[in-house]
TORNU-499984 format. One record per residue (C-alpha): chain; y, z, x. Coordinates in steps of 0.1 Angstrom, whole numbers, plus 2048, in hexadecimal, padded with zeros to 3 digits. Layout:
% residues N
- A/Y/Z/X
...
% end
This chain:
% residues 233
- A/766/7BB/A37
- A/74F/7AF/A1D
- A/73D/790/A20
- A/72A/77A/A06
- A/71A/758/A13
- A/703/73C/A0A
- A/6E3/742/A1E
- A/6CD/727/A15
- A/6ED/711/A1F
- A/6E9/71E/A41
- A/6C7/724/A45
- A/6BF/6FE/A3A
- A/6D5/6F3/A51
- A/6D0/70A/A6E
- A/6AE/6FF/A6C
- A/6BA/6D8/A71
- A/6D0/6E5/A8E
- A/6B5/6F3/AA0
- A/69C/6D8/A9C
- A/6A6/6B9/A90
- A/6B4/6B2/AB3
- A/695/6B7/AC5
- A/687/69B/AAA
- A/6A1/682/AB6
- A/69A/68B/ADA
- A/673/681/AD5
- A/678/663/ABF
- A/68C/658/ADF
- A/673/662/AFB
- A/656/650/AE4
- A/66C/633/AE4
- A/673/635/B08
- A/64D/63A/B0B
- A/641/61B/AF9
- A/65B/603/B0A
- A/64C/60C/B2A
- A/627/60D/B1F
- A/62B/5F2/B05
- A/644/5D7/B12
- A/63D/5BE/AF2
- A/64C/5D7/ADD
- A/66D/5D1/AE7
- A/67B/5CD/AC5
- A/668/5EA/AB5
- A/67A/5FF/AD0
- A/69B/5ED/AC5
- A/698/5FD/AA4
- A/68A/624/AAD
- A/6A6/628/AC9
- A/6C5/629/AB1
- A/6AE/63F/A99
- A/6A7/658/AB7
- A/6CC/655/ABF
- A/6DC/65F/A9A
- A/6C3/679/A94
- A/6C8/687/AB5
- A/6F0/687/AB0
- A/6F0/690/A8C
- A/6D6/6B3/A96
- A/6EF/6BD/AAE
- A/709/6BC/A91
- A/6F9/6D5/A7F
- A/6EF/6E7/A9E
- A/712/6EB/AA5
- A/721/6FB/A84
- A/6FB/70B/A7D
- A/6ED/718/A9A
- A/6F2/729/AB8
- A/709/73C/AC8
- A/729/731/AB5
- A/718/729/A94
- A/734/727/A80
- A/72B/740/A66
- A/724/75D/A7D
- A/73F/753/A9B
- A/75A/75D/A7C
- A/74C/779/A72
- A/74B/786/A95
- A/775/77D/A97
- A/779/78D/A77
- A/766/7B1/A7A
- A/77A/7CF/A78
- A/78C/7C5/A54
- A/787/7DA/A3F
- A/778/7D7/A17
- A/799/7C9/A08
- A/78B/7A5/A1A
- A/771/792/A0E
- A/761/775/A21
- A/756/758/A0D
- A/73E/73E/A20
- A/732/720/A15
- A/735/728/9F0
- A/759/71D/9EA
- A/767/6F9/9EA
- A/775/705/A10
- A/758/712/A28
- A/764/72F/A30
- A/77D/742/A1F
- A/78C/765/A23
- A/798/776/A04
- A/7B3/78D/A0B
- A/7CA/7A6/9F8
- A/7E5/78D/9FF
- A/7CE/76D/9F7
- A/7B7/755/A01
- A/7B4/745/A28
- A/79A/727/A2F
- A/793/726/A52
- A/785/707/A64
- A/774/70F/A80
- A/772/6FC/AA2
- A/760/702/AC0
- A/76B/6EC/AD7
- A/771/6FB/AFB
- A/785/6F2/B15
- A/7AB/6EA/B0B
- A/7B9/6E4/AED
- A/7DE/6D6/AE4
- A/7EF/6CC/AC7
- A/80F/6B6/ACF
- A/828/6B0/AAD
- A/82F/68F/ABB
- A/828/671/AA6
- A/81C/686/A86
- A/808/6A2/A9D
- A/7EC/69C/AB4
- A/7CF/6AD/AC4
- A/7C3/6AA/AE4
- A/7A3/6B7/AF0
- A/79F/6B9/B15
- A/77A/6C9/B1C
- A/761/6BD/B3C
- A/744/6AC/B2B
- A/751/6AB/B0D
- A/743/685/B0C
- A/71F/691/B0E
- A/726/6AF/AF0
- A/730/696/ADA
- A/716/682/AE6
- A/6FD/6A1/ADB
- A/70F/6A8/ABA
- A/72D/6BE/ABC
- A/749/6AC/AA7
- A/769/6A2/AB7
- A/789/6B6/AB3
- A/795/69E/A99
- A/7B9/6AC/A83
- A/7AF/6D3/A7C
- A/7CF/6D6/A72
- A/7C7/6B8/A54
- A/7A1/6CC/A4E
- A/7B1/6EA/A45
- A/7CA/6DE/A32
- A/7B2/6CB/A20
- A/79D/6E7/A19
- A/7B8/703/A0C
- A/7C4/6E7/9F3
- A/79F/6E2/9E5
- A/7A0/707/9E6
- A/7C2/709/9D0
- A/7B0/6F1/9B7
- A/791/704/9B3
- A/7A7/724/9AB
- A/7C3/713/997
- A/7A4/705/981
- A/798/72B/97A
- A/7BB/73A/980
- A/7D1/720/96F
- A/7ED/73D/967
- A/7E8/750/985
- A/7F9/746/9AC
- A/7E1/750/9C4
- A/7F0/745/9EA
- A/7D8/731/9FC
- A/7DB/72A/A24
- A/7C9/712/A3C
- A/7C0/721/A5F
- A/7B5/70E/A7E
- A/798/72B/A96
- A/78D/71F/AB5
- A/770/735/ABF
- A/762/72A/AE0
- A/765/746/AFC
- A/775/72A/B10
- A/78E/71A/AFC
- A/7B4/71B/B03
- A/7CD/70F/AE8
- A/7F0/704/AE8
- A/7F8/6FD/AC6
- A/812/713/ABC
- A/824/6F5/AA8
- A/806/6EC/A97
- A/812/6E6/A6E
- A/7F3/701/A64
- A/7EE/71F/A7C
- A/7D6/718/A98
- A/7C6/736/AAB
- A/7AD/743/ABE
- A/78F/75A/AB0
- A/795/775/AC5
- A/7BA/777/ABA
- A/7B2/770/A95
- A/7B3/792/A85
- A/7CF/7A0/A99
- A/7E5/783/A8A
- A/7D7/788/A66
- A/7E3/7AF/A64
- A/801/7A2/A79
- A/818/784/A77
- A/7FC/774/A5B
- A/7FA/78E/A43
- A/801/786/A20
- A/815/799/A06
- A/7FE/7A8/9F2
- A/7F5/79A/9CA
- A/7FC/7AE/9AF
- A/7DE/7C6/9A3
- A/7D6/7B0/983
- A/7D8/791/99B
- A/7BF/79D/9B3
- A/7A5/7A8/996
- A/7A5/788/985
- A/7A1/777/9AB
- A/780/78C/9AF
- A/774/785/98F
- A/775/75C/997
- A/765/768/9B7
- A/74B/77E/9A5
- A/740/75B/99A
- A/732/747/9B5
- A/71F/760/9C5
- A/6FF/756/9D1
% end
């Protein structure tokens, strides 16, 4: 598999993942700190708190997709190794994150890495439930919450369609949304979730398998690669 990627993207914003944080976590001790030391400053420490707070949470954000173990970027790559040169991973340089050329198409993946259980129920237009010890205190530090990834990828294959049918206006090229939880420790049940839903480690088994597309016609896939050719960084 052959990848192409924005790497200022994610070294800017590794960098904030890694450190940011630790900023937010001072600005709070200095606080903490000062209200002790100076108790007439009450208000002052009224104001720094919250600042402490949001740069603390919104650090851990970016540490969450950026850095780490389960950067987004790399924790795909890792689920996706072993295709061979007919795929082409796209990240960060498309109008989805990260998207997987194929002979068959395009796929953009949204990536989760939540742990703990995971269920999507169709009842009353399809929800998810995350069920996960401390999951409180991880939101608390950053990680998002398991919102609709169903709705994200959606969302993100149909700005994907737009972009191509912009460059591509005669040519169909089939674009898919797919839901990857990566964490080691994740279990899913979401097998009636309205985009497919799967887990890393059984991600390229179902893409030669049950998720393989038909592939395009020769001309198709040249003219595909030539739009591509063009937003490399």
């Amino acid at each position: 598999m052959r990848i192409i990627r924005n790497e200022r993207h994610i070294r800017t914003r590794n960098f904030i993942g890694r450190y940011v944080p630790w900023v937010g976590i001072l600005t709070v001790l200095i606080a903490w700190f000062i209200s002790i030391t100076n108790p007439g400053t009450l208000l002052a420490v009224l104001i720094i708190l919250p600042i402490g707070f949001i740069v603390t949470v919104a650090g851990g954000y970016f540490a969450d997709r950026y850095a780490g173990p389960l950067a987004h970027h790399s924790v795909l790559v890792k689920a996706l190794k072993g295709l061979d040169d007919q795929h082409l991973l796209v990240q960060y340089l498309l109008p989805a994150a990260h998207v997987l050329v194929e002979p068959g198409g395009c796929t953009a993946f949204v990536v989760k890495t939540q742990g703990g259980q995971v269920i999507y129920s169709p009842e009353k237009g399809g929800r998810w439930k995350h069920i996960q010890r401390g999951k409180f205190w991880r939101q608390f530090a950053g990680q998002e919450g398991i919102g609709l990834p169903d709705f994200e990828a959606e969302r993100q294959a149909e700005r994907l369609r737009r972009w191509l049918a912009r460059r591509l206006p005669d040519v169909e090229v089939p674009v898919r949304g797919v839901v990857v939880f990566v964490h080691p420790n994740v279990t899913l049940e979401a097998d009636e979730s309205p985009v497919p839903a799967l887990l890393g480690k059984k991600l390229k088994a179902w893409l030669r398998g049950p998720g393989k597309l038909k592939p395009l016609p020769d001309d198709t896939r040249r003219r595909l690669a030539e739009v591509l050719d063009s937003v490399k960084p």
